[in-house]
ROFILUM-786712 format. One record per residue (C-alpha): residue in one letter; x, y, z. Coordinates in pm, 1 decimal, always signed. Layout:
# ROFILUM-786712
SITE   code         c1         c2         c3
SITE      A          X          Y          Z
...
END
This chain:
# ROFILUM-786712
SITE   code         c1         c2         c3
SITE      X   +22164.8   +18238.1    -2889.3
SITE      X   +22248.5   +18544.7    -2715.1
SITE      X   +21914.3   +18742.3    -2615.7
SITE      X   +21554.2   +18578.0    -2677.3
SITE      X   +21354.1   +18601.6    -2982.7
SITE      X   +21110.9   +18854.2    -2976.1
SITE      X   +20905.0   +18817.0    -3234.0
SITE      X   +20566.6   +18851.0    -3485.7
SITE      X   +20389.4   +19172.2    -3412.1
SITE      X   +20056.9   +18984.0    -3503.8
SITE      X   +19886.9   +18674.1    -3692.4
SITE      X   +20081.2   +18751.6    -4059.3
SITE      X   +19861.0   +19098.1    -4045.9
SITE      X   +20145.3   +19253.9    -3888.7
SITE      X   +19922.9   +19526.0    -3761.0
SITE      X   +19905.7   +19428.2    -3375.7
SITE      X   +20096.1   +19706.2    -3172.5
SITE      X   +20309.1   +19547.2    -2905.3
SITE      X   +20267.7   +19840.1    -2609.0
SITE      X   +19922.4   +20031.5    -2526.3
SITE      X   +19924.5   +20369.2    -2329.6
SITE      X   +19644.7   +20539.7    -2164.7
SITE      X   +19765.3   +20894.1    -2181.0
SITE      X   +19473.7   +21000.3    -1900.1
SITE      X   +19547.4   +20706.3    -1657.5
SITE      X   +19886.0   +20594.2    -1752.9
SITE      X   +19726.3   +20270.1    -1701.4
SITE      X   +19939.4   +20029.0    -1929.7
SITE      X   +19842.0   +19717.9    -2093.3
SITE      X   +20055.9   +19470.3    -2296.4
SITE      X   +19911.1   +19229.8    -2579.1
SITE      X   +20154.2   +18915.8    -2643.4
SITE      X   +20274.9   +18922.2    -2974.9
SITE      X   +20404.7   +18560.0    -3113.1
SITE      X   +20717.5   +18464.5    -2974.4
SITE      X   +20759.5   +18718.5    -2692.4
SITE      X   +20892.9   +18634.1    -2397.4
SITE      X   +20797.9   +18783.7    -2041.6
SITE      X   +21190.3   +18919.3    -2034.5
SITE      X   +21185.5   +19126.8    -2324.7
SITE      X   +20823.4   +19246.4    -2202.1
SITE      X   +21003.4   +19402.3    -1928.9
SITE      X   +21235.4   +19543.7    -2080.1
SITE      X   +21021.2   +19747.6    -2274.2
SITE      X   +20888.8   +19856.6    -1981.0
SITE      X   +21195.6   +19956.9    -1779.7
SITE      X   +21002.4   +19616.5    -1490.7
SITE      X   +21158.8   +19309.8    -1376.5
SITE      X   +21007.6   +18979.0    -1503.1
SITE      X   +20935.4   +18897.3    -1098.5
SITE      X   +20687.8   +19276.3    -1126.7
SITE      X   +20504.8   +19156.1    -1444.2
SITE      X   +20472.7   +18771.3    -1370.1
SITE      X   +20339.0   +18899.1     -962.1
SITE      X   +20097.3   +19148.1    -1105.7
SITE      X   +19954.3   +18913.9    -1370.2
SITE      X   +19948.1   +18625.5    -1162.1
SITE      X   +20181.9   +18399.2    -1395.6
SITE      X   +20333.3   +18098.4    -1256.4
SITE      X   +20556.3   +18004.5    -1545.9
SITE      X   +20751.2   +18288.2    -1626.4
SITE      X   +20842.4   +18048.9    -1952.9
SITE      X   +20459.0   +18022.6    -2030.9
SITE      X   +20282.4   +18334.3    -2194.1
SITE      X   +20055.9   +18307.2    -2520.9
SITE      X   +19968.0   +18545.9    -2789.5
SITE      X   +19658.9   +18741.4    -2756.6
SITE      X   +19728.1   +18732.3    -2378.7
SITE      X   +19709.8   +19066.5    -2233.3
SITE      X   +19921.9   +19123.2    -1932.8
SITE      X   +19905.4   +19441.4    -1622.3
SITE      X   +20190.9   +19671.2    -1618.8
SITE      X   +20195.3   +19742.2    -1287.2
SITE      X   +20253.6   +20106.6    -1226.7
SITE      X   +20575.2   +20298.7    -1116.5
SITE      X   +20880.6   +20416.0    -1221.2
SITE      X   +20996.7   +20291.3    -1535.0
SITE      X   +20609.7   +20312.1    -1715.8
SITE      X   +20515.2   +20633.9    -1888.1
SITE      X   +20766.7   +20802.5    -1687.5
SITE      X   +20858.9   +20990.6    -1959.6
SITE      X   +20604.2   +21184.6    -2179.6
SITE      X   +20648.9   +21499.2    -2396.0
SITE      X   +20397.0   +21788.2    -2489.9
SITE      X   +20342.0   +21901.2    -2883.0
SITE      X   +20496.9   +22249.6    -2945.0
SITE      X   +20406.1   +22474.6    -3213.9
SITE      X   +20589.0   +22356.3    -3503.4
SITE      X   +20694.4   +21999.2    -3404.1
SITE      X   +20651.0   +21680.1    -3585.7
SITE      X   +20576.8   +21368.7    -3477.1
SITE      X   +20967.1   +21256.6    -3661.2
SITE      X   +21143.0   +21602.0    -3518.6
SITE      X   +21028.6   +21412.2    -3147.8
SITE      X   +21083.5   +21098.5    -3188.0
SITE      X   +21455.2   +21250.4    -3297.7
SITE      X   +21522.9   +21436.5    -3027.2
SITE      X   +21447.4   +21142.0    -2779.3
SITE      X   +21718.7   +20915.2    -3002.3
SITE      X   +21437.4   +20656.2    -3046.2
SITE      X   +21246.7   +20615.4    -3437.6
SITE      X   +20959.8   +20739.5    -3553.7
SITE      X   +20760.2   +20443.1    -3609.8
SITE      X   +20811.0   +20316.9    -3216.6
SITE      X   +20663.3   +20658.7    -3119.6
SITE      X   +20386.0   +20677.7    -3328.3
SITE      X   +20341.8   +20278.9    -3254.1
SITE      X   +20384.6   +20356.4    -2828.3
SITE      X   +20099.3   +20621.3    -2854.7
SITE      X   +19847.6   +20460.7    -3071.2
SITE      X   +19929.0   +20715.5    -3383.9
SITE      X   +19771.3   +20636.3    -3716.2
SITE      X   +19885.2   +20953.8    -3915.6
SITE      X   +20214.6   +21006.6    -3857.5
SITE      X   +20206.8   +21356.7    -4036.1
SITE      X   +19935.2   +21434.2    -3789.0
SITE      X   +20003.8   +21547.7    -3413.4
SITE      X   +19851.0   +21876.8    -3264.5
SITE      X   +19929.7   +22133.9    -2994.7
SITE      X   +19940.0   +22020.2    -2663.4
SITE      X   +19878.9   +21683.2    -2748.8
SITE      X   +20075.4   +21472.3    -2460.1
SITE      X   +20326.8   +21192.5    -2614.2
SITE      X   +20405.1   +20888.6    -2418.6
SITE      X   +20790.0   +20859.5    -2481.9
SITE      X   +20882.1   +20485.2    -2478.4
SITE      X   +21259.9   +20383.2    -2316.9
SITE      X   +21528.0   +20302.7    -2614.2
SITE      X   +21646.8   +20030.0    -2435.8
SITE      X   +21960.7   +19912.1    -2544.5
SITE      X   +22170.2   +19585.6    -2338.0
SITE      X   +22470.1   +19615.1    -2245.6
SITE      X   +22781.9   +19534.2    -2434.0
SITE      X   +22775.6   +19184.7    -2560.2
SITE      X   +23096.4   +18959.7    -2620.3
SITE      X   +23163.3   +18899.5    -2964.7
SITE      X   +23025.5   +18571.0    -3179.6
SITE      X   +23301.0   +18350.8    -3255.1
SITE      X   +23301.4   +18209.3    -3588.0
SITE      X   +23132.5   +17882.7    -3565.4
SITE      X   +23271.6   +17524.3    -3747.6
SITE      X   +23091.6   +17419.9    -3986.2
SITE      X   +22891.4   +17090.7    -3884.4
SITE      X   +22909.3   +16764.0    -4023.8
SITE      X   +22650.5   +16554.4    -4056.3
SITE      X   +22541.5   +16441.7    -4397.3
SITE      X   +22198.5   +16264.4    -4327.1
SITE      X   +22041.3   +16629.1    -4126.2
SITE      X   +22218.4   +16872.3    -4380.8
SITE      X   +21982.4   +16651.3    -4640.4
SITE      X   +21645.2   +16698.8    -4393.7
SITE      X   +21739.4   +17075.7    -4334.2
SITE      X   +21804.7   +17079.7    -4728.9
SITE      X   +21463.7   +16920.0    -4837.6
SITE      X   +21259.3   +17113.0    -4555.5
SITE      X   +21414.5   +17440.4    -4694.0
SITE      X   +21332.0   +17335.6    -5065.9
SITE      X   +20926.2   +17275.3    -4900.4
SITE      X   +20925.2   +17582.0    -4690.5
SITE      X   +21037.2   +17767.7    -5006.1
SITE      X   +21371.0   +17922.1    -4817.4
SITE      X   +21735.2   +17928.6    -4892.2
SITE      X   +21862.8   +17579.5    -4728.6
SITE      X   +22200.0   +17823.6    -4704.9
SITE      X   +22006.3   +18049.9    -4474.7
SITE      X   +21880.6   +17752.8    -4287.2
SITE      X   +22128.2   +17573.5    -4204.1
SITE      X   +22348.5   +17924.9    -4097.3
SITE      X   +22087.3   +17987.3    -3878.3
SITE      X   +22139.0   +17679.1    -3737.7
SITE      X   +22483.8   +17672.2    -3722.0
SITE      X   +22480.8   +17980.8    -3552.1
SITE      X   +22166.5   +17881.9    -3314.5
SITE      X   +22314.3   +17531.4    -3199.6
SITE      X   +22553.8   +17418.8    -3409.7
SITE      X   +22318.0   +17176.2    -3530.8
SITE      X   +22240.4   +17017.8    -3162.0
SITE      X   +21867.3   +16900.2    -3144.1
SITE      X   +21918.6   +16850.2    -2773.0
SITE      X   +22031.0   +17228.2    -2678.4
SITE      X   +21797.5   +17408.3    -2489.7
SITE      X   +21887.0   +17736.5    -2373.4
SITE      X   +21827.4   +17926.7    -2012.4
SITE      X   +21569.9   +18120.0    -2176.7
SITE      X   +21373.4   +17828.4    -2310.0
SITE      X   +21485.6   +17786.6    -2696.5
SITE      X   +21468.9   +17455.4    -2780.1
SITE      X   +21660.7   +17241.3    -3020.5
SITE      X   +21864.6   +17292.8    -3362.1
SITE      X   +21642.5   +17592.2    -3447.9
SITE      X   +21612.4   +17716.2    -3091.1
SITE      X   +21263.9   +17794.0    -3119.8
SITE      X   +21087.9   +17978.8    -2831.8
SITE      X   +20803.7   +17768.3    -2690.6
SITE      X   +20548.2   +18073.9    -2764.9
SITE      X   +20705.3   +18085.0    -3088.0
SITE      X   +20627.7   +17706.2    -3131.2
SITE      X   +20258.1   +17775.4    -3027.8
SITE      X   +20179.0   +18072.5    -3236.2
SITE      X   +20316.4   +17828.6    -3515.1
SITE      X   +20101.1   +17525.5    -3417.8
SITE      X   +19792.9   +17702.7    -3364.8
SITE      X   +19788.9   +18053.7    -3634.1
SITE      X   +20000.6   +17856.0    -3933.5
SITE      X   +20034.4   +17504.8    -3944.5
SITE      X   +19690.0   +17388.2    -3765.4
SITE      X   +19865.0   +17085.4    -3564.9
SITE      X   +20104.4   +17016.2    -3352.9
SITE      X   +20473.7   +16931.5    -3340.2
SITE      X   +20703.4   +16724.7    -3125.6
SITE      X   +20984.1   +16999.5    -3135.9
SITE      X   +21177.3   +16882.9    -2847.4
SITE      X   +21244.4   +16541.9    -2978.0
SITE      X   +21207.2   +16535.4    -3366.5
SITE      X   +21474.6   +16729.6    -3526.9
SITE      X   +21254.2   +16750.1    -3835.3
SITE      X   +20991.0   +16941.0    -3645.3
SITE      X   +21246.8   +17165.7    -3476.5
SITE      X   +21343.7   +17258.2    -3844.7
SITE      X   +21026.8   +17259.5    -4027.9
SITE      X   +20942.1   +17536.0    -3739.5
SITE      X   +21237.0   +17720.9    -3763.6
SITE      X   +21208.4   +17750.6    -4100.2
SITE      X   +20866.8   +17843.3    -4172.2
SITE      X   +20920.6   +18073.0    -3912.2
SITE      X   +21224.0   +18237.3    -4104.0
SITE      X   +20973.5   +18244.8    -4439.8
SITE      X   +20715.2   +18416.4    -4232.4
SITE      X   +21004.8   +18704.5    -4192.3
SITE      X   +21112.5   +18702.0    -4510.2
SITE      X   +20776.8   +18783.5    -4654.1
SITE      X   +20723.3   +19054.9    -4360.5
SITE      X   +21073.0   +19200.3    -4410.3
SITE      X   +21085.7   +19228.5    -4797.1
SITE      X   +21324.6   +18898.3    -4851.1
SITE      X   +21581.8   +19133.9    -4654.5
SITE      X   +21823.9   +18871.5    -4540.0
SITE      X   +21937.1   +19107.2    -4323.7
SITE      X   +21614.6   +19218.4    -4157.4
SITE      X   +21494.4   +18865.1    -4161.8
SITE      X   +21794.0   +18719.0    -3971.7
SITE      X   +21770.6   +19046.0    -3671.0
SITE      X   +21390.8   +18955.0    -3622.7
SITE      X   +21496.2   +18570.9    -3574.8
SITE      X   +21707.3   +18720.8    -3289.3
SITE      X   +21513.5   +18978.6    -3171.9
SITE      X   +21184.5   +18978.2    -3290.2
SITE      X   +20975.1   +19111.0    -3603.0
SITE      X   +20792.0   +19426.9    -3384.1
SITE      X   +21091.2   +19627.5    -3307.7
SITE      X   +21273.7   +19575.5    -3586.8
SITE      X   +21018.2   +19640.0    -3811.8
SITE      X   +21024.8   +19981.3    -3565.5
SITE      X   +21366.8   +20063.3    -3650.9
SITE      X   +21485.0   +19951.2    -3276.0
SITE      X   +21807.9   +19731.0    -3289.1
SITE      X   +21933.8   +19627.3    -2993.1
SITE      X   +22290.2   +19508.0    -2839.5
SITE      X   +22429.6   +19220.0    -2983.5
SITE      X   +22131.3   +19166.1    -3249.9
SITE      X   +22405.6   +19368.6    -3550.9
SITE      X   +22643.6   +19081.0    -3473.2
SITE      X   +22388.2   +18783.1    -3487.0
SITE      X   +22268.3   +18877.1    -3757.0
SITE      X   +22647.8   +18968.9    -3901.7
SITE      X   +22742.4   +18618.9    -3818.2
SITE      X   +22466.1   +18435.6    -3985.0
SITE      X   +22493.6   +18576.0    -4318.3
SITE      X   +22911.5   +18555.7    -4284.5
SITE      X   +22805.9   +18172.4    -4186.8
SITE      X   +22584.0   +18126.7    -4461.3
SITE      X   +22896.4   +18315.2    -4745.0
SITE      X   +23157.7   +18123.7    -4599.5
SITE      X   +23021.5   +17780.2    -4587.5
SITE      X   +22655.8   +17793.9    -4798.0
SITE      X   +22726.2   +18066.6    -5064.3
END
């Protein structure tokens, strides 16, 4: 686990935009989408987690829910950039010239018809953020531990996924540790983010889970969670794998960012090598 998860852009619909722009006041207001964390929020918006946990008076920075719609405070760094229609433009001939994709555009500005922008129409232009370089994955071992490889193997076979994908994940993720917690909050052999977790409990499952302490609930919720993505991302391995990393809404916007090519790299080279 590199960056934090990022995740579902809203309850299986898929629909819920993850940034809202006022073009008149530049007023800006976030909706939590499942599984996003206050980090990446700010990074969106060009803010430090300290601006957007002040100005929304959170005490957790850890603790944010979906649905929950947060302040951007104002300043440099939100809608500082914006663009105005020309004769002859198109909504993709923008979003090209500002190296970002077309759906994030047309997503940042509220855009149903993305053949359909007009003449002096003002475009919020959202930051293509992109971390900085990332060390390299190192090939992981391949764990052994007969009894879990037979849990992570029968959860896979109920949650309907490749127990190959699974368990790369998890290789990849922890190395099959139940006790890892990351220092952004992931928790256990799937490293699932506690919003993640809640989303999960509350939108999907109906109950709740002891994913701290019970490896099978750690893995039941990872895994669901990687079915959810397959069915949102075609069965694209690929694409399914990146939004574990980083998050269904931007990749479904065509935004990849540092070090999510390599996760995502590593997991399926994981999954050849040892689960073909």
């Amino acid at each position: 686990m590199i960056l934090r998860r990022l995740v579902l852009s809203a309850a299986l619909g898929l629909a819920m935009p993850f940034l809202f722009v006022s073009a008149v006041s530049a007023a800006v207001k976030h909706v939590v989408s499942p599984g996003e964390t206050l980090s990446y929020i700010a990074l969106i918006y060009e803010k430090t987690v300290e601006e957007i946990a002040g100005a929304n008076d959170i005490r957790d920075p850890d603790l944010i829910f979906p649905g929950q719609e947060l302040d951007i405070p104002a300043g440099p760094g939100v809608g500082a950039d914006s663009y105005v229609v020309q004769p002859g433009d198109t909504l993709s001939a923008i979003a090209f010239q500002h190296g970002i994709s077309t759906n994030l555009l047309q997503t940042a500005n509220g855009i149903s018809d993305a053949d359909y922008v007009y003449i002096g129409q003002v475009l919020t232009i959202p930051s293509a953020y992109s971390d900085p370089e990332l060390p390299a994955l190192a090939f992981p071992d391949r764990p052994w531990d007969p009894s879990l490889e037979a849990m992570i193997e029968e959860i896979a076979w109920i949650e309907g996924v490749d127990a190959g994908l699974v368990k790369a994940v998890a290789t990849v993720e922890s190395s099959w540790n139940q006790w890892a917690i990351s220092s952004a909050g992931a928790i256990g052999i799937m490293q699932v983010m506690p919003g993640t977790v809640w989303w999960l409990e509350w939108e999907v499952f109906g109950f709740d889970f002891n994913e701290r302490e019970s490896a099978w609930d750690n893995v039941r919720l990872g895994a669901r969670y990687l079915r959810i993505l397959l069915d949102a991302t075609g069965h694209d391995y690929y694409d399914a794998v990146a939004a574990y990393y980083q998050g269904l809404s931007p990749t479904e916007a065509g935004v990849y960012y540092a070090g999510t090519a390599g996760y995502a790299s590593m997991v399926l080279a994981v999954k050849a090598a040892y689960w073909p």
